[in-house]
Every structure is written in structure tokens, then in C-alpha cells.
N, C-alpha and C positions, 0 to 999 in steps of 0.2 A: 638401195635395196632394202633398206631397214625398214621401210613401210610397209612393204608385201611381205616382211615377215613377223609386222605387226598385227594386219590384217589378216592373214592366215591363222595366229593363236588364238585370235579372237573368234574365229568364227566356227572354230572346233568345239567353244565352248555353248553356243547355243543352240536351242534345244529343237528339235526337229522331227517329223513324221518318222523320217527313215531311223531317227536312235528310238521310235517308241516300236519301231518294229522288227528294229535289228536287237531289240532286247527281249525279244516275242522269237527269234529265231537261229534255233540252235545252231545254224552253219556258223555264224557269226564267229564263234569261241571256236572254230575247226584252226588249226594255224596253216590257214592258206595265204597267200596274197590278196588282198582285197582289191576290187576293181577300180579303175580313175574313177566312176561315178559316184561313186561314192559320198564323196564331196559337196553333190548338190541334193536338197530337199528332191523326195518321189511327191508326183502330182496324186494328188489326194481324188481327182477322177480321170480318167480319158478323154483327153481333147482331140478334135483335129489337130495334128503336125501341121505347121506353116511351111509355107514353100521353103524349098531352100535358096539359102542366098546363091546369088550367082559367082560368088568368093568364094562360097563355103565358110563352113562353121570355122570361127575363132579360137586354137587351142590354147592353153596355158601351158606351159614346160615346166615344172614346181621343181625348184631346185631344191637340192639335197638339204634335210632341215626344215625344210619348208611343208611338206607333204601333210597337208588335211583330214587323214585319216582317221578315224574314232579310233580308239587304241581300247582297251579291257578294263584299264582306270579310271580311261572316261566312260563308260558305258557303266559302270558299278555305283560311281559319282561319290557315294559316302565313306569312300576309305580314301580320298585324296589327302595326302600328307602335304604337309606346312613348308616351306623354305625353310632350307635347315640354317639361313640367317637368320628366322624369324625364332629358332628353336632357338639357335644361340643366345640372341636379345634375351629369352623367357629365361636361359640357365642363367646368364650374367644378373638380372633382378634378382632371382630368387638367391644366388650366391652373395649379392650386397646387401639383400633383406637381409643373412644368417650374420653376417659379416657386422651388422650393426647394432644386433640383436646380441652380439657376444660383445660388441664394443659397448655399450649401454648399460650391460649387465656388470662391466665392471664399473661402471661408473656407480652403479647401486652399493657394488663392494665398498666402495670409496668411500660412500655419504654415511654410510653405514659405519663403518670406521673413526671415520670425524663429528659419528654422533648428530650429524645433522637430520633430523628425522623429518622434517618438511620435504626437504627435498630428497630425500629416500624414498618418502613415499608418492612425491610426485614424478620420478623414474621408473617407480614400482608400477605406476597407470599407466605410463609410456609404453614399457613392456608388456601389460598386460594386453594389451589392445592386438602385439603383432601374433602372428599367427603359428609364428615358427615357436614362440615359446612358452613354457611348460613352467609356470613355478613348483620349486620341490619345499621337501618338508622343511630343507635345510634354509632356504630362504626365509621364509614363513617365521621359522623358530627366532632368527636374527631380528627379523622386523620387530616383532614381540617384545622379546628383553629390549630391542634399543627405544620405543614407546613406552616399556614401564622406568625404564630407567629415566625416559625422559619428564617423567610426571605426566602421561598421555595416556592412563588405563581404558579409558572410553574409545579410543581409535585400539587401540592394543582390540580388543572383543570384536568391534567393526572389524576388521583384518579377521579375524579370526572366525567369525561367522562369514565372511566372504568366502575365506577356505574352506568351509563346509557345501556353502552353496554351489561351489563349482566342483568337487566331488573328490576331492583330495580327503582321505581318510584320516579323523581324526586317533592320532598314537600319544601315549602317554609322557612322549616328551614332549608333544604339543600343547598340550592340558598343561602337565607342568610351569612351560612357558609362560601360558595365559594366567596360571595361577602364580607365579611370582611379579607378574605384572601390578598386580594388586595389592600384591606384599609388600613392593618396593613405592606403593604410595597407602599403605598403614590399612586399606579397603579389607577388615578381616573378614568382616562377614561376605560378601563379595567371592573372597580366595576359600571359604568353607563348601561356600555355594559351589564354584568349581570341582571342589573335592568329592562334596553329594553326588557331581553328573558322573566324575569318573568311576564311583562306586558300581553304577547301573549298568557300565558299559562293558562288556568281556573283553573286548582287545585294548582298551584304555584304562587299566586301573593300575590304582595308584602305586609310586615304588617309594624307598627309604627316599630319594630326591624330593619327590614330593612332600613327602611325611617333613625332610631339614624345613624347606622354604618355610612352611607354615612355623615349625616350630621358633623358626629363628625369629617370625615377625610377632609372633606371641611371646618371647621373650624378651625382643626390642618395648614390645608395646608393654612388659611385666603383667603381661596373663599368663602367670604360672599356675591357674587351673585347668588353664587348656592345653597347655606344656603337659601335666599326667594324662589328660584322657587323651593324647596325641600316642603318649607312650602306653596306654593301656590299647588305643585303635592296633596300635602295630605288633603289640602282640600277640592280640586275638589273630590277626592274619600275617602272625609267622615272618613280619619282615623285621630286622636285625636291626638295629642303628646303626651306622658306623661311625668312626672317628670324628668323622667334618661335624655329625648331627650330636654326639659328646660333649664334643669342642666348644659346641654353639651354646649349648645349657651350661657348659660351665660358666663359658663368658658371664653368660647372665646373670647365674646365681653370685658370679663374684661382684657383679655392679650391684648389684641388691643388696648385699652383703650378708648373704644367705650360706652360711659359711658349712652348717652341718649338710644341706643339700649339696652343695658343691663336693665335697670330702665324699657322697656316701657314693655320686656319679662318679668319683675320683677312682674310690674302692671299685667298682665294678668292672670300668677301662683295664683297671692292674689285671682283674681275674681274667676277663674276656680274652676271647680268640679273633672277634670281630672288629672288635675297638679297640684298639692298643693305643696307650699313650706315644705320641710320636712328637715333634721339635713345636709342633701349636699347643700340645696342651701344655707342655714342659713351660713357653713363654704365658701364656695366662695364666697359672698357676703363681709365677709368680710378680708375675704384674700384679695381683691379685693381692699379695702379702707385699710387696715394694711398696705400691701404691697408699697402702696403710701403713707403714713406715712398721712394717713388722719382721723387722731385718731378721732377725734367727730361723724363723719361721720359711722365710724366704731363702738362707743358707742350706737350712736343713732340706725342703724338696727339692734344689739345687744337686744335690749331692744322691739325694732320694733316684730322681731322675738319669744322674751319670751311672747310678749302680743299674739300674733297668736296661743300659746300654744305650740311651737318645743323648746324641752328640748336641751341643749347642751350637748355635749359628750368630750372628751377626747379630742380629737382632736380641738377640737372646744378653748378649753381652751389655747391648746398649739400655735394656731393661735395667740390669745390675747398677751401668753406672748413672743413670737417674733415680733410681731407689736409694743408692751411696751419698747422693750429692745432695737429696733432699734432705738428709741426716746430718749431713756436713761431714759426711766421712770422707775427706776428702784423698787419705791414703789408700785407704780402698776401692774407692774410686779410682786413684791416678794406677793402681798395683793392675786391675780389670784394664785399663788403657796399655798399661805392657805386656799384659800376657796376650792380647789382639794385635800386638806389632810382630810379636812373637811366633805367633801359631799361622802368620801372616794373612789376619782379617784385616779389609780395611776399615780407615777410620769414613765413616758416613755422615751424611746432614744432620743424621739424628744422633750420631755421637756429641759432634759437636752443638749441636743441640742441648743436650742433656748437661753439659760443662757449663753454656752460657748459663744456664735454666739455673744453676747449681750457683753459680757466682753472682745474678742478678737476684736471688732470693734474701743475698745480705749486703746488698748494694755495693759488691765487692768490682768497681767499674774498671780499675786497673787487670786485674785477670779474664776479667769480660773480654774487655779491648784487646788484650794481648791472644784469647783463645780465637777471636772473631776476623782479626788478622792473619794467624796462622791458618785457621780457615779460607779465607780468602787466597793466600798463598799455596796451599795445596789445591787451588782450581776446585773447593768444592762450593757448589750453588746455594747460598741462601735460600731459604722459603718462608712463610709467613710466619710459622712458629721464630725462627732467629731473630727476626724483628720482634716480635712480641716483647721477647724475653730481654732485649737489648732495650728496648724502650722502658720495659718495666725496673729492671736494673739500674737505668741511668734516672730514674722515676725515684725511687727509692735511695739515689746515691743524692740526690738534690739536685744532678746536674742536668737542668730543663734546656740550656741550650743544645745540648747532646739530645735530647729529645726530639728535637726541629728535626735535627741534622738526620736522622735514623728516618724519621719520615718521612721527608727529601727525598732519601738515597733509595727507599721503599718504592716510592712513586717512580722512581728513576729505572729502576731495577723493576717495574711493571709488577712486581707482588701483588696479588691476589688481597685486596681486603674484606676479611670474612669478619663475621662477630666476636674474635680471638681479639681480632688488629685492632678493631674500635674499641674493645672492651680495653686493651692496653694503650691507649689513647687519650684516652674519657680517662680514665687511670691517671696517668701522666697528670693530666688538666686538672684533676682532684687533688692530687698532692701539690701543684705549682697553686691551689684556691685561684686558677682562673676559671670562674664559670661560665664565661660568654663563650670562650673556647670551647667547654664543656656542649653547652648547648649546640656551638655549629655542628662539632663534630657527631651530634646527637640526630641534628637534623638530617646531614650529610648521611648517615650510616640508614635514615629512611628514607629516602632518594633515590640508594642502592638498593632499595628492599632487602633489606638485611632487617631482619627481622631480631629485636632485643630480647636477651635473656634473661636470667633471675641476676645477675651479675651486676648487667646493666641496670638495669631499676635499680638495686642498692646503691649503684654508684653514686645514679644522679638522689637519691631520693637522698642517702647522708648529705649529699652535697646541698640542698634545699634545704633540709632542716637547720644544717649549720649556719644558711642563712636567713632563716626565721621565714621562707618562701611556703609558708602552709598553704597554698592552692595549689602550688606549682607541685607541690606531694599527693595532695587530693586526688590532681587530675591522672599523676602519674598512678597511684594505686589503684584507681578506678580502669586506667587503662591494663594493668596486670589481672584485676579479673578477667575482662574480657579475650585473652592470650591464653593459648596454652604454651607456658612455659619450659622451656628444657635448659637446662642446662649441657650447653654443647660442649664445653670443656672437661666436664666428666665423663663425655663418650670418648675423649681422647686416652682413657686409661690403659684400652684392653684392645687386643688387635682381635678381629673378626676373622675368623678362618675364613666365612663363604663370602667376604668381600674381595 
């Protein structure tokens, strides 16, 4: 029976005289019964009738189901609706497309996270491609900082002009974004130029955020004439400074050692409503006076500060006892270490930090050992300053096989070796007058593209002169022009609020 009522749905569907004239004639839509004839095509003329058989005409019995009839759907044709299996199949895609588009998107969160910016942005084309989804401002923004962070400002703009091109409106946190992109690889004029567009634009211009970013990289870079007219820009247009962009000029002025500018920004924080000194400027302030070993100076805005009402923090202690220990104060130092067990702060990497720092400055390697075990036993982690300072300690105590051994246990311990670690290495090697050493590790540190500082060149160059190696000084000061030098270890002075 399944065949006749295969051929019966079929042949409802094809197209016929009698449907182009039963759509031509209004009885059709009456809800009467429609006739059995129905069924078969009407002759397009009049023929003679053939006789009839002597059997008679052959009826069909169309069982129920079965019945041929044009029904009002087929006659209409163009509203015929889908299997609602087939509907389902369309919801189920369209529910796995959303479904992988939310699963993918976190994967963007992830790379993004991990700093991996290759593959953030090769997730980010993934997504873009599907349909369901919409990048917002807040993606955009992420991508940004994590390309300028990565030393990527040229894909940072591409990104950024892409988001223009596809109609997402540019806001002045998006600007900003693009403009600290630039900041965070030195590109000033670049991060200016951004600041000129946001000038022109009514719904993009610029806020005190914007005004920090620039300021901070003109202070990193000691363009402190663009540091005033930054602060003359933001006066003419009413915006405030606040704290974080205070903070930032202070920092600077004290690496400078620009001492009356730093004091007259100091003065203005006390008076302001906007800027109030708060636990950042309290620690640069006196990291500022520690760092020059200007102990009273450092007690007295100590004290300056508690009377203002700004509490000291962790940090703020650990200042104290690196400023103590550089002097060799070593009572006031240890008295700062009791009143933190006291007030119950703990002790941190950089406490103990600060003690080794403090004992390998006079090759005092017994107190080192005993401070960098006790470390060890309160479960707290080493980092590449410990080594440093442990190496340079047992450097200056004579004792070079303790030297190995720290390096060893460095590499073991997976430490990070930055131009700090070499620099107290080559150190070591300078006092043990091994220069072969000297040189591997000289070689090794350009391998890592670690790039040498004003530190390094002195090391090896005393170390050449001592042995009468005048080319080998030649080539090295011929190589220090062509460098621009920093000295990385006096950017360790001053903590960066807006880092």
C-alpha cells in the first residue's frame, strides 16, 4: 500500500490545466466537497467520447489519506511551510553556531590573559568572520593594551582602524588605548599625534587618563618640557590632575633629582582637593630620600605623612628597611622588622630582599646565608633580585665557589635572567680576574638578547684595561655609541603608580 500512497503525493504536486483554472475560479475557496474528478487533468478541447468498454469504466477507491485533492495550500503554492524536522535541523545549527561563538570567545579571554597576542588575534579573525558576532568596545580596548604591551603598536593602529572601518564608534577610551599603545613602546610623537585627532573630535576628546599616559612617557623619556605644556594643555581645558598623574611627576622628578620640582608638586598635592597624597606618594617620596641615603630627610616626611593621616603599608616598611641597611643601620633596620611582625605585616620577597641587599653590600656572607635560609623556610620564593644580591655578596666575601653554587640553584629554580642577573655574574667573574668567564657570560647575555647597560660596558671595559686588551676596549666603546644606554637598575629605585 505504500506505493499508492506514494504516487498519489506526487501527483498532487504537479501542475495542471484544471489548478490554472481552479485558481481563475472563485467556487474553488466555497468549503464545499470537491468532486472525485477532480483528480484528473480537464481536456484542453472536446473530443469525441470512446465507446464504452463493455466492463465498464475502472474505478479507484482512494482510501482515507490517500485522497488527491488540491487543498488551498497547494493552490496558493508560495506559503508552503518547511518540515518542522527541517526547522529543527536550522534551530539546532544556528544554536551550535551561538554556542561556539561564546566557546571561542572565551578562548580570546584566555590568550589575552596569557598575553599571548599572536594567537589573540588569530581567534579575534576566527570570530570575526561568524555572523552571530559583534565585537564591543570592551574587546577592542583589551586587544590594544595587550599589542602595546607586547611591543606591537603597528598591529595595535591596524586593529584600530579596522574598528573604525566596520562602524563601531570611536570613544575616548578607545583613543586613549591607541595612545598608550605608543607610550608603552617610547613612539612620542606618534601618541601626540593621537592626542591632535582626539582634539577635533566632540565625543572623543581627551580626559585627565589621557593627559597621565602621555605624561608618564614624557617623564620616562625626561621630557620635562612637554611634562609643563601637558600641564598648561589641561588647564586651559579645566581638567584636574589627579593623584595617579601627581604621582607620576613626582616619580620622575625624583629620578632626576630634581628635588625643588618635586617639593613645589609635593606642596600643591597637601593643598588640593583633587590630589591628595595617599600610600603612593608617601612610598616615592621616600624612596626618593632613602635611595640617596638621606636618612632624616626620609624620617622627617615619614612622620610628615602619618600626621596627614596616610597609613603605611607593606611596602612602605620595606622601603625603610633598604634605606636602613644601605647605611648599615642595621638596628633600625632590624627595630622596622619588629614593629611589621607586630602590627602583623608580613615579611615579603622584598623584605627579605632588602636584608640580603643589606649584608651582601659588605660581604657579610654568614648573615646573608642565615637570612636566605630563613627565607627559604618560611616558604617564601626567590626571584632574580635574591640571586643577584646573593651572588654579589659571596662576590665581594671571596667566596667564588658559593658563586657557582647560586647559579646552579638560579638555573634550577628557573629564574628569569634579566641584565640585573648578568650584570652580577660578569661581576662575580671581575673580582674571581676570570675573564674567559667573563666573556662567555658576556656572550651568553647576547644570545638572550639582553641587551647590555652602562654597568655592563664598565665591567668588561675595567676588566680589558686591567689586562692591557686595548682593542678589546676600542670595540667595546665604539659599540656603546652606537646603544642607547639605560641604566636598568636605577629604574628599580621608585615604584610606578600607573604600572
Amino acid at each position: 500500500m505504500a506505493p499508492s500512497a506514494c504516487v498519489s503525493f506526487s501527483s498532487s504536486l504537479l501542475p495542471s490545466p484544471f489548478q490554472q483554472n481552479a485558481i481563475s475560479t472563485p467556487s474553488i475557496f466555497r468549503p464545499t466537497k470537491l468532486p472525485m474528478f477532480c483528480a484528473f487533468a480537464a481536456p484542453a478541447r472536446k473530443k469525441i467520447a470512446a465507446p464504452p468498454s463493455p466492463i465498464g469504466p475502472r474505478k479507484r477507491h482512494w482510501k482515507e489519506g490517500e485522497f488527491p485533492g488540491i487543498s488551498e495550500t497547494a493552490l496558493i503554492g508560495t506559503n508552503r511551510k518547511a518540515p518542522m524536522k527541517n526547522m529543527k535541523k536550522k534551530l539546532d545549527r544556528k544554536n551550535s553556531a551561538k554556542a561556539w561563538v561564546n566557546t571561542v570567545t572565551e578562548e580570546l579571554a584566555d590568550r589575552i590573559s596569557k598575553k599571548q597576542w599572536r594567537e589573540a588575534l588569530e581567534v579575534f579573525e576566527m570570530l570575526r568572520e561568524q555572523p552571530f558576532y559583534y565585537p564591543k568596545e570592551g574587546t577592542y580596548i583589551k586587544l590594544l593594551v595587550l599589542l602595546g604591551r607586547s611591543g606591537q603598536p603597528v598591529r595595535a593602529r591596524q586593529i584600530f582602524d579596522q574598528m573604525l572601518e566596520e562602524g563601531c564608534g570611536p570613544t575616548p577610551e578607545l583613543y586613549t588605548a591607541l595612545l598608550a599603545a605608543y607610550c608603552r613602546n617610547n613612539l612620542i610623537e606618534e601618541a601626540f599625534s593621537v592626542l591632535n585627532q582626539m582634539k577635533v573630535l566632540p565625543n572623543s576628546q581627551p580626559d585627565v587618563f589621557t593627559y597621565s599616559t602621555l605624561i608618564k612617557v614624557c617623564i620616562d623619556s625626561a621630557r620635562f618640557d612637554l611634562v609643563e605644556s601637558l600641564y598648561e594643555e589641561m588647564a586651559e581645558r579645566s581638567i584636574v590632575p589627579n593623584t595617579v598623574t601627581q604621582n607620576t611627576v613626582l616619580s620622575g622628578y625624583g629620578k632626576a633629582g630634581k628635588f625643588d620640582e618635586m617639593e613645589k608638586v609635593l606642596s600643591g598635592m597637601l593643598e588640593s582637593k583633587e590630589s591628595k597624597p595617599d600610600v603612593w606618594t608617601m612610598n616615592i617620596i621616600l624612596s626618593v630620600f632613602g635611595n640617596k641615603g638621606q636618612i632624616e630627610a626620609m624620617e622627617r616626611w615619614y612622620e610628615k605623612f602619618r600626621n596627614f593621616g596616610i597609613e603605611p603599608e607593606t611596602r612602605t616598611f620595606n622601603i625603610l628597611i633598604g634605606a636602613y641597611g644601605k647605611k648599615r643601620m642595621y638596628d633600625k633596620m632590624s627595630s622596622v622588622m619588629e614593629y611589621m611582625r607586630k602590627l602583623q605585616f608580613p615579611w615579603t620577597t622584598s623584605t627579605y630582599n632588602n636584608v640580603i641587599e643589606a649584608f651582601a653590600d659588605v660581604g657579610d656572607a654568614q648573615n646573608m646565608e642565615y637570612t636566605f635560609d630563613q627565607m627559604r623556610a618560611e616558604g617564601m620564593r626567590a626571584d632574580t633580585k635574591t640571586f643577584c644580591c646573593l651572588i654579589n655578596g659571596f662576590a665581594n666575601a671571596g667566596l667564588f665557589h658559593k658563586v657557582i653554587s647560586m647559579v646552579k640553584l638560579a638555573h634550577r629554580f628557573e629564574i628569569p635572567e634579566n641584565i640585573s642577573f648578568f650584570n652580577s655574574v660578569i661581576f662575580a667573574c671581575a673580582k674571581a680576574e676570570d675573564l674567559m668567564e667573563m666573556e662567555r657570560v658576556y656572550k651568553r647575555m647576547k644570545e638572550k638578547e639582553c641587551a647590555p647597560n652602562l654597568r655592563t660596558y664598565s665591567l668588561m671595559i675595567e676588566a680589558y684595561e686591567k689586562e692591557g686588551m686595548h682593542d678589546k676596549v676600542y670595540d667595546l666603546e665604539k659599540e656603546m655609541k652606537e646603544m642607547v644606554l639605560v641604566d636598568d637598575e636605577s629604574l628599580l629605585i621608585l615604584p610606578s603608580p600607573l604600572d
